[in-house]
C-alpha positions as CSV (number, residue, x, y, z in Angstrom):
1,X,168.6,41.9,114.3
2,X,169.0,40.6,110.9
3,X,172.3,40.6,109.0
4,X,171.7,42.3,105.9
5,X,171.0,45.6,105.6
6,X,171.5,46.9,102.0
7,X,170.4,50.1,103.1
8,X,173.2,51.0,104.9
9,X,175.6,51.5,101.3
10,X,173.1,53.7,100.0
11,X,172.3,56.2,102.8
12,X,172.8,59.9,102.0
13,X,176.5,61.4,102.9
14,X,177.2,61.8,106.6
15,X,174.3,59.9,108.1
16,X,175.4,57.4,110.5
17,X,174.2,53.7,110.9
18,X,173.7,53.9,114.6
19,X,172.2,56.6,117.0
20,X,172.5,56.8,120.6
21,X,168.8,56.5,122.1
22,X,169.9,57.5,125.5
23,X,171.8,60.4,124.5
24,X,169.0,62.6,126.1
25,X,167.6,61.1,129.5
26,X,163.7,62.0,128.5
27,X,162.0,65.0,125.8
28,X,162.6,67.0,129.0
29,X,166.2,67.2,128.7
30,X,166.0,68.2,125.0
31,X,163.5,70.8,125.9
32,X,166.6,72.1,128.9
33,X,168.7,72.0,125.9
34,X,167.4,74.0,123.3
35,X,166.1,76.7,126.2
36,X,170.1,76.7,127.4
37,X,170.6,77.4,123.6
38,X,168.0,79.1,122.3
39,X,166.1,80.5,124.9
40,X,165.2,84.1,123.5
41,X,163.9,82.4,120.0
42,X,160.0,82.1,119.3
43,X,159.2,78.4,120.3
44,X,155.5,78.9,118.5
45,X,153.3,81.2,116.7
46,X,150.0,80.8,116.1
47,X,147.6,83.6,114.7
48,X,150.4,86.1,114.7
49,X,151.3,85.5,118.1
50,X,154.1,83.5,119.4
51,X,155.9,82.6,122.5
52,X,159.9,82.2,122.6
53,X,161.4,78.7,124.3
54,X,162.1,80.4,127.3
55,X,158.0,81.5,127.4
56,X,157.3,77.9,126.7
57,X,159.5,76.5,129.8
58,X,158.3,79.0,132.5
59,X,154.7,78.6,131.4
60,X,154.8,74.6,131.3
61,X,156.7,74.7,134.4
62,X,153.2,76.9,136.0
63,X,151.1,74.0,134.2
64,X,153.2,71.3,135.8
65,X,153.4,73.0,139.7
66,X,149.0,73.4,138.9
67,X,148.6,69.8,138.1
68,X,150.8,68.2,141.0
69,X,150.8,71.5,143.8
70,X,146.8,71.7,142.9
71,X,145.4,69.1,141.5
72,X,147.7,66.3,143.6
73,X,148.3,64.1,140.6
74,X,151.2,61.3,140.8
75,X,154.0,60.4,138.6
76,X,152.1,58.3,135.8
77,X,148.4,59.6,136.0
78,X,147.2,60.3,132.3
79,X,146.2,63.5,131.3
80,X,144.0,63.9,128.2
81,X,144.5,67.2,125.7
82,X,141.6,67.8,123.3
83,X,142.5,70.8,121.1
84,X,143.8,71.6,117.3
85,X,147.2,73.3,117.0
86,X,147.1,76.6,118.9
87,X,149.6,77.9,121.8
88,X,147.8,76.4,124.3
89,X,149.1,72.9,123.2
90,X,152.8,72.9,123.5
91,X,152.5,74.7,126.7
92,X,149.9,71.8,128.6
93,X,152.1,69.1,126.2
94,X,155.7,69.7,128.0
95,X,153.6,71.0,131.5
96,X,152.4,67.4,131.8
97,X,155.2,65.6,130.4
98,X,157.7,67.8,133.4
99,X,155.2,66.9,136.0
100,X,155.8,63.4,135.3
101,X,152.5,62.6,133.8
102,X,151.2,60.8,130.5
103,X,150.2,62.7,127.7
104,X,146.6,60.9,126.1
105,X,146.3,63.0,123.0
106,X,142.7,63.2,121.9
107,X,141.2,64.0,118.6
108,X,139.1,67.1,119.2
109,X,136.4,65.7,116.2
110,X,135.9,62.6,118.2
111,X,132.3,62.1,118.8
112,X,130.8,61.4,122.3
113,X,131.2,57.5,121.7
114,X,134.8,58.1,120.7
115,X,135.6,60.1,123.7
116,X,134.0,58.6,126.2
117,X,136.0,55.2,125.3
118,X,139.7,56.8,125.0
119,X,138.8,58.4,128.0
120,X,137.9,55.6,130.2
121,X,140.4,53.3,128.7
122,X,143.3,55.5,129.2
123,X,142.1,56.2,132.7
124,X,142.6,60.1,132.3
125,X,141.8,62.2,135.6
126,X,142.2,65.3,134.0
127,X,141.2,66.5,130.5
128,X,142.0,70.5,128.8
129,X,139.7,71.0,126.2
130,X,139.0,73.6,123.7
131,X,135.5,75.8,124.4
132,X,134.4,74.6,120.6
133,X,134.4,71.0,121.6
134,X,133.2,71.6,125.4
135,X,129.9,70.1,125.1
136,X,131.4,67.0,123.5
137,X,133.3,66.4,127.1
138,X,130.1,67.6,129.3
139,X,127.9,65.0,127.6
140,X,130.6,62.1,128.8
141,X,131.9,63.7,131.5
142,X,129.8,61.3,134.0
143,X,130.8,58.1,132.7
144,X,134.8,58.8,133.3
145,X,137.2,58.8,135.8
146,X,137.9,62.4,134.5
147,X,137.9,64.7,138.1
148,X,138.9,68.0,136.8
149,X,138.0,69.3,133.8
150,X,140.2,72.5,132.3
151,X,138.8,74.4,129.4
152,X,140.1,77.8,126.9
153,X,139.2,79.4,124.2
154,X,141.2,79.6,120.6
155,X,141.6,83.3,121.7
156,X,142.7,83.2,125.0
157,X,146.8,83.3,124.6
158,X,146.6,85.6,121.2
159,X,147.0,89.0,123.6
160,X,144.2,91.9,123.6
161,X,142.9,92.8,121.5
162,X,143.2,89.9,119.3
163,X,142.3,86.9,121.6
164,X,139.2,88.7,122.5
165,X,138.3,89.3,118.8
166,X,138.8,85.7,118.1
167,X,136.9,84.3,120.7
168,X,133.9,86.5,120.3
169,X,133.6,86.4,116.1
170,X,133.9,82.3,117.0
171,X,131.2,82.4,119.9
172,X,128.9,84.5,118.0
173,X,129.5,85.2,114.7
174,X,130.5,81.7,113.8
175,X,128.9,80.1,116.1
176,X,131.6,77.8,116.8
177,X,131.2,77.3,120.2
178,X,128.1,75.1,121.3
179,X,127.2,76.0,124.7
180,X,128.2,73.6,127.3
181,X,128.3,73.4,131.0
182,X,131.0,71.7,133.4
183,X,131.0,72.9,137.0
184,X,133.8,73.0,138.8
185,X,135.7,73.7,135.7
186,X,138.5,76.0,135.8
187,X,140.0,77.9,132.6
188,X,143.5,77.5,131.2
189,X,144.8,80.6,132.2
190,X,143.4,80.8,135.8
191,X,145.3,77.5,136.1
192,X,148.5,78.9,135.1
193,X,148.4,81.4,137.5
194,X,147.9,79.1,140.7
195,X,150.8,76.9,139.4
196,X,152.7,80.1,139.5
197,X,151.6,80.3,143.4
198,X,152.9,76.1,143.9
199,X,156.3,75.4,144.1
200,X,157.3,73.0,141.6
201,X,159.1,70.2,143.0
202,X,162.0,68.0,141.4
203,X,160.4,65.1,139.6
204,X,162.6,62.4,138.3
205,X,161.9,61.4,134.7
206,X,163.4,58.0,133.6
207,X,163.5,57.1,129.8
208,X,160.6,54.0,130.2
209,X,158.4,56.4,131.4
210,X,155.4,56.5,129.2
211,X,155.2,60.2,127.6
212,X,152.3,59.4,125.4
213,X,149.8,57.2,124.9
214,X,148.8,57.1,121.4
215,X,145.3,55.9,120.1
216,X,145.5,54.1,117.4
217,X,142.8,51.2,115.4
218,X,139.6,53.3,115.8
219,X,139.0,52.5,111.9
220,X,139.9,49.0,112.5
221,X,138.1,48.2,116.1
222,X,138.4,49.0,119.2
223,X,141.4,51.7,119.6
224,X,144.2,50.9,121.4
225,X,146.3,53.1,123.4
226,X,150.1,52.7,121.7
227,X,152.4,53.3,125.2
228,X,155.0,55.7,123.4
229,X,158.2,56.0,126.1
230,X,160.4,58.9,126.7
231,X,163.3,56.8,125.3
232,X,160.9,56.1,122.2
233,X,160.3,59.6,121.1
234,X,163.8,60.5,122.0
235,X,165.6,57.9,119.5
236,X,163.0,58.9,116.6
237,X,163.8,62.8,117.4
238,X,167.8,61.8,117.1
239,X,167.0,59.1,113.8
240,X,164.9,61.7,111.9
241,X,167.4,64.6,113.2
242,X,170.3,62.4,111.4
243,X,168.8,61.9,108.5
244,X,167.7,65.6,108.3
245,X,171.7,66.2,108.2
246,X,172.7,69.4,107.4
247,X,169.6,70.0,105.6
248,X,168.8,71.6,108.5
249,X,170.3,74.7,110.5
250,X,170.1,75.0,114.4
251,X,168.5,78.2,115.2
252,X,167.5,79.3,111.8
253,X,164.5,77.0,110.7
254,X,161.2,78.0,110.6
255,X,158.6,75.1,110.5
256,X,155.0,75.0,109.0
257,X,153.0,72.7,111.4
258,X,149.8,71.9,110.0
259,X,149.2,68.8,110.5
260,X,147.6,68.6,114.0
261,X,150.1,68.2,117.0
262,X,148.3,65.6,118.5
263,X,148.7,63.1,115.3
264,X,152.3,61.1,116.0
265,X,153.5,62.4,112.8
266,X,153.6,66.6,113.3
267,X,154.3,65.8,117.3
268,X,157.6,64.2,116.4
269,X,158.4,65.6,113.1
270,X,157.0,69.1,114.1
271,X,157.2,69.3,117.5
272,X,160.0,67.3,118.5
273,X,162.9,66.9,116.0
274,X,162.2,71.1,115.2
275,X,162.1,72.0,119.2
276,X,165.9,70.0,119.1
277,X,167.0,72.4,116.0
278,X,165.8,75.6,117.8
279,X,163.5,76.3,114.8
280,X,160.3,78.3,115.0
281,X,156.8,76.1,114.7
282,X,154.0,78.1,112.9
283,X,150.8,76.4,114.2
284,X,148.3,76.4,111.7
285,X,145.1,75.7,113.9
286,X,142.6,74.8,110.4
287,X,144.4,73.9,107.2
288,X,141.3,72.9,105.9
289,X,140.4,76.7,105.2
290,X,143.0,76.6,102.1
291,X,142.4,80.4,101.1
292,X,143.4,81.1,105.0
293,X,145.9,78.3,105.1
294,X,147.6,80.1,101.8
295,X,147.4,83.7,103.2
296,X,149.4,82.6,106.4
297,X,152.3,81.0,104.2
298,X,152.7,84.3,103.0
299,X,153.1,86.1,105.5
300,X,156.2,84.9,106.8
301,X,159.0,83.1,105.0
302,X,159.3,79.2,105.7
303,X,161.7,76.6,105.1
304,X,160.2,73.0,106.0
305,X,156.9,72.5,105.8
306,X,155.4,68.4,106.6
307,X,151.8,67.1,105.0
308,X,150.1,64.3,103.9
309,X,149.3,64.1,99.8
310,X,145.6,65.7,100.2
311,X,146.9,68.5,101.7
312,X,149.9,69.1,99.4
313,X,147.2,68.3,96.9
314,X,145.1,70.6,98.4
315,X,147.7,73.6,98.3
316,X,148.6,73.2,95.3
317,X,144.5,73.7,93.7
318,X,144.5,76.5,95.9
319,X,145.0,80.2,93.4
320,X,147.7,82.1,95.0
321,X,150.1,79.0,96.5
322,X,151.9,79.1,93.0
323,X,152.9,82.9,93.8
324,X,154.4,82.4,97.3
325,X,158.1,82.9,97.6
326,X,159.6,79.4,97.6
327,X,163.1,80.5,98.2
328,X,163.7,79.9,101.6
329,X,162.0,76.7,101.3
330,X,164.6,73.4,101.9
331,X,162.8,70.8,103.1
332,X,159.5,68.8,102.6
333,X,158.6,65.9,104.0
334,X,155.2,63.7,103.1
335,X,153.7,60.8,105.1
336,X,150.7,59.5,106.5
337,X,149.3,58.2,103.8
338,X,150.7,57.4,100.2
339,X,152.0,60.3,98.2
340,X,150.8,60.6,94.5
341,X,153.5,60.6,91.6
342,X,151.5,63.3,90.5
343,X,151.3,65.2,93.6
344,X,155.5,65.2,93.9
345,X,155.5,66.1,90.6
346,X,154.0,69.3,90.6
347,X,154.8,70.1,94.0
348,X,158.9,69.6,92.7
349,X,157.8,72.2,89.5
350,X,156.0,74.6,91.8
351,X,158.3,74.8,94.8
352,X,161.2,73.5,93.5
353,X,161.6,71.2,96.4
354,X,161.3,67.6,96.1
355,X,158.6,66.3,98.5
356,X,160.6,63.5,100.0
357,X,157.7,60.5,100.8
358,X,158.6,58.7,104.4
359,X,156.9,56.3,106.3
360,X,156.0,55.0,110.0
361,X,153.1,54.4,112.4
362,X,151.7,55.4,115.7
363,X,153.3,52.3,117.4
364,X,156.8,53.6,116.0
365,X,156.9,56.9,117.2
366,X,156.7,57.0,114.0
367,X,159.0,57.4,111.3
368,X,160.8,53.9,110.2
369,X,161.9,54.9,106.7
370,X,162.3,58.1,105.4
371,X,164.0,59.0,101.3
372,X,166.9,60.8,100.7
373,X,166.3,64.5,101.2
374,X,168.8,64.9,97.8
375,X,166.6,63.0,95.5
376,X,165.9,64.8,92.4
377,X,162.5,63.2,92.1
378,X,159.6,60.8,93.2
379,X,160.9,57.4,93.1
380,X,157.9,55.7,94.3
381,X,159.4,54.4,97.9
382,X,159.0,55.1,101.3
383,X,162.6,55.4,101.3
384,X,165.3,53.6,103.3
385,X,165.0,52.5,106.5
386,X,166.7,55.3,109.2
387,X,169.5,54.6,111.9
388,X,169.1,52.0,114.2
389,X,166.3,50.4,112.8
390,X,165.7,47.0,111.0
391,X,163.1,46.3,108.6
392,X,161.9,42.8,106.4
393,X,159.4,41.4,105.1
394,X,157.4,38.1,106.1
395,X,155.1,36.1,104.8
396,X,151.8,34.6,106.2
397,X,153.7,32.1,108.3
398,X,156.3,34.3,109.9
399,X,159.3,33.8,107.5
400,X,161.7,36.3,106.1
401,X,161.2,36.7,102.5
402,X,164.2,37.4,100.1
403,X,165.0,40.6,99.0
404,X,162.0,41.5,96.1
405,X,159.4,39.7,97.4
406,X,156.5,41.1,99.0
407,X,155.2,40.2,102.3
408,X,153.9,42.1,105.4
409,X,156.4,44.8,106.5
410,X,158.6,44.2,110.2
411,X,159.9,46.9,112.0
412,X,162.6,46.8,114.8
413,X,164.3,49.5,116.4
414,X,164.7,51.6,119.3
415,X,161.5,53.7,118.4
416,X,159.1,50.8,118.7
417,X,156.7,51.0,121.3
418,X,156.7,49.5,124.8
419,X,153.5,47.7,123.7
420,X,149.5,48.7,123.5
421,X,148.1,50.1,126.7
422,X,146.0,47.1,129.3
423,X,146.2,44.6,126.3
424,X,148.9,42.1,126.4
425,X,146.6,40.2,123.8
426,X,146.8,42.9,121.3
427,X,150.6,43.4,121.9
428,X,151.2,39.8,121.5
429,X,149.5,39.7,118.1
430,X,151.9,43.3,116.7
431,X,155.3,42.0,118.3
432,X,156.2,38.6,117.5
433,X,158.0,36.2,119.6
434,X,161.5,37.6,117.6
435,X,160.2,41.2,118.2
436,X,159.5,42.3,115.1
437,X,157.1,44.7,114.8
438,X,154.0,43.4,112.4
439,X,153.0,47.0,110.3
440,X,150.0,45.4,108.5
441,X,151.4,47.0,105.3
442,X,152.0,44.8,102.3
443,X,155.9,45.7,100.7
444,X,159.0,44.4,98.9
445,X,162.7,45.3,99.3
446,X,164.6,46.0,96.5
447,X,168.3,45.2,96.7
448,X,169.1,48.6,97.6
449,X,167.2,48.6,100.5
450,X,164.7,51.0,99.4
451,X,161.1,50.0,100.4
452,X,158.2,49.9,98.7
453,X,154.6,49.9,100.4
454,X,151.9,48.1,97.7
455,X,149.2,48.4,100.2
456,X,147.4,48.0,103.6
457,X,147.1,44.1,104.1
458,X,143.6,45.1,104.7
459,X,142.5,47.4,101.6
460,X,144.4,44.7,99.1
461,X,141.5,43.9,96.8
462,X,141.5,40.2,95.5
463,X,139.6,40.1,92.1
464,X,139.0,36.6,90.6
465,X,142.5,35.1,93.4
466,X,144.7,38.3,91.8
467,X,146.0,40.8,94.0
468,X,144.9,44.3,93.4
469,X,146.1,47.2,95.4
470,X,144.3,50.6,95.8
471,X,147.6,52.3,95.8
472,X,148.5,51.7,92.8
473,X,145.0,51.8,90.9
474,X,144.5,55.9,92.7
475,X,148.0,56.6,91.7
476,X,147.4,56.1,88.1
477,X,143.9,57.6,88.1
478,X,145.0,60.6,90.1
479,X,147.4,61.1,86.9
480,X,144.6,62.0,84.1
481,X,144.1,65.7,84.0
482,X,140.9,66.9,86.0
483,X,141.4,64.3,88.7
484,X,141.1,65.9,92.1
485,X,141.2,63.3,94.4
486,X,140.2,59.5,94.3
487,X,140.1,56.4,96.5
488,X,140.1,52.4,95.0
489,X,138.2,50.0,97.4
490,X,137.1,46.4,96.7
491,X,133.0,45.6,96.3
492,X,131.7,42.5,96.2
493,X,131.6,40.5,92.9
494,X,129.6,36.9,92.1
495,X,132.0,36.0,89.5
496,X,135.3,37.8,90.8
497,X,135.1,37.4,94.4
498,X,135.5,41.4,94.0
499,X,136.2,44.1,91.8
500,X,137.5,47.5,91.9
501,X,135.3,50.9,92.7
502,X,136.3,53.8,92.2
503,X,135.6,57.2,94.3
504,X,136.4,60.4,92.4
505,X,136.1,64.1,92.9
506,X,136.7,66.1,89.9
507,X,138.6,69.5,90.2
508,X,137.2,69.4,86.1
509,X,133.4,69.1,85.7
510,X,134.1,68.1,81.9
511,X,135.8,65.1,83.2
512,X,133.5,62.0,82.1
513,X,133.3,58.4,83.5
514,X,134.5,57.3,80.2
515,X,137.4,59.2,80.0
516,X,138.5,57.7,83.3
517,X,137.7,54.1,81.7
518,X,139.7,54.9,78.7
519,X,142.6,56.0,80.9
520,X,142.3,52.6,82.9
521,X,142.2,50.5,79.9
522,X,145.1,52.2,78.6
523,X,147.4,51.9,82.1
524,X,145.5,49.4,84.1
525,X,145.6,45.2,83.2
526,X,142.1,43.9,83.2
527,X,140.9,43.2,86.4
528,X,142.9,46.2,88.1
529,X,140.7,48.2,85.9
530,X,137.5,50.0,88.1
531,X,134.5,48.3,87.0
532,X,132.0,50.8,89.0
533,X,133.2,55.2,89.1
534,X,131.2,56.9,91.8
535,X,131.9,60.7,91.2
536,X,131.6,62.7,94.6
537,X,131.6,66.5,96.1
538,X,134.5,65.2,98.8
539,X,135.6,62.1,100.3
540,X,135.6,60.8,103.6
541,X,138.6,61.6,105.5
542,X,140.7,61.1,109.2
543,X,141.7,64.6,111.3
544,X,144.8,64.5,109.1
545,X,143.2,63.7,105.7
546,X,144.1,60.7,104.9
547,X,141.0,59.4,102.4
548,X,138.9,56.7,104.5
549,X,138.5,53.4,102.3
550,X,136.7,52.0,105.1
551,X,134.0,54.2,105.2
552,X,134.0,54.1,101.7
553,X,134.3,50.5,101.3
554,X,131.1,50.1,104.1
555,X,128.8,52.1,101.7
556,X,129.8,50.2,98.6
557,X,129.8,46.6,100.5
C-alpha cells in the first residue's frame, strides 16, 4: 500500500478510512440480514408489481432447491441470466448465488456471436432467458455446454390480469417476441414450483467463492470473464454504504434502478448496497422509452436514483421530468462514463440535487472513487478514492508519478478482482507484479486527493505528438446551447498524425456546423479544435448508453 493518501483529510464527516470486508461471510448473509430486518418491506417492483424481501428469499430459495434437487448442479457450475431488469432477475440472481453457483450475467442485446462466445467461455450449463431474446439462445444453443435451457416472459410474475396483458400486447401487438424453439425447455415459473417439491440442502458459501463472473473487453477484443468473489462484492457494498453515510436511511429508501442489473454498476450500487439499507428497488425494464421512463417516476415518490450522463441527459430533454416532485429526492449518483459539466448543471437546477460523478470498473466490483455526496456543485473529478482502497498513478514504465501528474490510473483494494476467468495471461497484464490494478484510464491527483480521469488510454487522440482527450473536447461542445449529445474520436491525418472528429446530434435543428467551430475556436487551443463535424440522428451506444467511440472511430478510420 502506498504511504500517502491525501484523501483521507478530505473525506466527508463520519466516513471511516478502513472497512471490514469480512464483516458479512458472502451477499448471502446480507440478504439473511436485511430479511431478519426488513422482511415484510417490497424488495422489488417492476410494472406496478413488487415482491417484499421475504418474497424474494422463499422464491430464490425454490430457484436454488430446482437447480441443485433438479437439475444436479455442483457448488461452482456457472449459470448464465439473459434478461433486462424485471422481477424475474433478483429472484434467479440470489437462487443461484444460495445454491452455491456462479452468476454469468449476459447482455440480453448480445448477438449470436456474442453469446455463443460468453457462453462457451464461461462454461455455463444452464441459461434463463427472456422469450424476446429466445431465438438468440436457440440459434447457439448447439455449440455450448448449455444442458438446460429456462425461459419466461416479461409478463409472467406481474399477476393476472396484468402479466397476461403484457405478454400478449408484446407477442402480438409488438411483436417483440421472435418465435423460437428449445425442446426440453422448461419455464421459469414451472421451475419454481418443483424447487418448492426439493428440499434445499445446507450449502456452505465461503467469501472466495466466485459470485459473478463479469464480461468485460468485448469493445476492446475478446471479452474476458472478470471473477468477481463474494468477499469482493461484499467490501464494495460496505465502501459505498460508508460513504453513503447517513445520506441514506435503513428501511426508508426507495431506489430508481434503471440501469440494467446485470451491468456491475446498478448490481452493486442498486442491487447490493440498497438490498443492505432495506430500500425498495423500482426496476425499470426500458429506460430508453423516456415518455414511459418519465411516467413511472411519477408515480411513486423516489429518493436515489443512479445513471450514466446520456440518460440523465436524456431525462432531462424529456417534457414532463421538470414537473416531477423532487422533494423526496437525496441522492444521485453518476458513473459509467464521464458526466458533462453541463449535464450536473442542469440536473442540480432541476432537481436540486447535485449529481455526484463516481467512478470504477467491472474488474473492481466497481466503485473505486466516488465525490462527496455534500458537494454543492460539479467539480470535474471522479471524486476521492473510498475506504480501503489505494489509488496512483504510473507512467509507461511502471513508476509512481508525483501528485499532479498524469499517468495511467492503479487501483488496490479489497474490491479488486480475483483475476480474469481461464486467462492468467490477461490477468498478468491488469495486475502488476506490486498488485496494482492497471484501469487503462489516463488521470492526475491533485494534492487533495481528488482524482481526475483526462481519458481512456485508448481514445487519447495524438494530433501533431500533442495529447488530445475526447473528454474534454465533448465536455466543452456539449456546453453550446442545441447540443444534444456528442462524441470526439481521433481520424487519421497526413500532416498531424490525427486530428479530432466530431459526432453531434442536435436537440436544435438551427444549430449550424459553424456555430460549433466558432464555439471551438473560442474554448478549444488549435489542434484540440474538431477539424471534421459529422451531424447524426443518434450515436452508437453500449446496453447502458455509454456513447461508443470505437464504433465511431471504425467508420471515420
Amino acid at each position: 500500500m502506498s504511504t500517502e493518501r491525501p484523501w483521507l483529510a478530505h473525506y466527508p464527516a463520519g466516513v471511516p478510512a478502513e472497512i471490514d470486508p469480512d464483516a458479512y461471510a458472502s451477499i448471502l448473509a446480507v440478504m439473511d440480514a436485511t430479511l431478519h430486518k426488513h422482511g415484510s418491506r417490497v424488495a422489488f417492483t417492476n410494472m406496478g408489481a413488487g415482491i417484499t424481501y421475504a418474497e424474494l428469499d422463499a422464491r430464490s430459495r425454490d430457484f436454488a432447491a430446482y437447480l441443485l434437487g433438479e437439475l444436479k448442479l455442483k457448488k461452482g457450475d456457472r449459470v448464465a441470466i439473459m434478461m433486462p431488469n424485471c422481477l424475474q432477475y433478483p429472484i434467479a440472481t440470489f437462487g443461484i448465488l444460495r445454491a452455491g453457483l456462479t452468476v454469468v450475467n449476459t447482455n440480453p442485446m448480445y448477438t449470436a456471436r456474442e453469446l455463443r462466445h460468453q457462453l462457451v467461455d464461461s462454461g455455463a450449463s444452464v441459461i434463463l432467458v427472456l422469450d424476446n431474446f429466445g431465438d438468440t439462445v436457440q440459434e447457439v444453443l448447439a455449440d455450448t455446454p448449455v444442458r438446460q435451457v429456462i425461459t419466461t416472459g416479461l409478463g409472467d410474475l406481474l399477476g393476472m390480469p396484468k402479466g397476461a396483458i403484457v405478454n400478449f400486447v408484446l407477442r402480438h401487438v409488438k411483436k417483440m417476441v421472435p418465435h423460437y424453439s428449445i425442446p426440453g425447455a422448461i419455464r421459469f415459473r414451472d421451475a419454481l414450483r418443483c424447487g418448492a417439491g426439493h428440499e434445499m440442502p445446507e450449502v456452505a458459501i465461503d467469501s472466495s467463492d466466485i459470485a459473478f463472473l463479469q464480461y468485460t473487453g468485448g469493445t476492446t477484443g475478446v471479452a474476458k470473464g472478470a471473477m468477481l468473489t463474494h468477499r469482493n462484492l461484499v467490501a464494495n457494498m460496505l465502501q459505498a454504504r460508508a460513504w453513503i453515510g447517513s445520506a441514506a436511511t435503513e428501511g426508508e429508501e426507495t431506489i430508481i434502478t434503471a440501469l440494467p442489473l446485470y451491468h456491475i454498476f446498478a448490481l452493486t450500487a442498486n442491487g447490493l448496497v440498497f438490498m443492505e439499507l432495506g430500500a425498495t428497488n423500482v426496476l425499470i425494464t426500458n429506460p430508453r422509452d423516456m415518455p414511459g421512463f418519465v411516467k413511472e417516476l411519477a408515480r411513486q415518490p423516489f429518493t436515489a436514483i443512479t445513471g450514466v450522463n446520456t440518460l440523465f441527459n436524456g431525462l432531462l430533454n424529456t417534457p414532463g421530468f421538470d414537473k416531477l416532485d423532487f422533494d423526496p429526492l437525496k441522492l444521485t449518483l453518476g458513473g459509467g462514463m464521464a458526466v458533462q459539466r453541463s449535464v450536473a448543471e442542469r440536473w442540480k437546477q432541476v432537481t436540486g440535487v447535485t449529481l455526484a460523478e463516481a467512478y470504477g470498473l467491472t474488474e473492481t466490483s466497481p466503485a473505486v472513487c466516488i465525490n462527496p455526496l455534500d458537494i454543492p456543485e460539479y467539480n470535474g473529478s471522479i471524486g476521492l478514492p473510498v475506504p480501503s482502497t489505494d489509488v496512483c498513478v504510473k507512467d509507461e514504465d511502471g513508476n509512481i508519478l508525483p501528485l499532479g501528474e498524469i499517468g495511467e490510473l492503479c487501483v488496490k483494494g479489497p474490491q479488486v478482482m480475483a483475476g480474469y476467468w481461464q486467462r492468467p495471461d490477461e490477468t498478468a497484464k491488469a495486475i502488476d507484479a506490486e498488485g496494482w490494478l492497471h484501469t487503462g484510464d489516463m488521470a492526475r491527483i491533485d494534492d487533495k486527493g481528488y482524482v481526475y480521469i483526462v481519458d481512456r488510454k485508448k481514445d487519447m487522440i495524438l494530433v501533431s505528438g500533442f495529447n488530445v482527450y475526447p473528454n474534454e473536447v465533448e465536455d466543452v461542445i456539449a456546453a453550446l446551447p442545441g447540443v444534444l449529445e456528442v462524441a470526439a474520436v481521433g481520424v487519421p491525418d497526413e500532416k498531424s498524425g490525427e486530428v479530432v472528429k466530431l459526432f453531434v446530434v442536435r436537440k436544435d435543428d438551427s444549430l449550424t456546423e459553424q456555430r460549433i467551430r466558432d464555439h471551438a475556436r473560442h474554448e478549444l487551443t488549435g489542434y484540440k479544435r474538431p477539424q471534421y463535424i459529422e451531424f447524426r440522428d443518434e450515436l452508437p451506444k453500449t446496453n447502458v448508453g455509454k456513447i461508443l467511440r470505437k464504433a465511431l472511430r471504425d467508420e471515420a478510420g
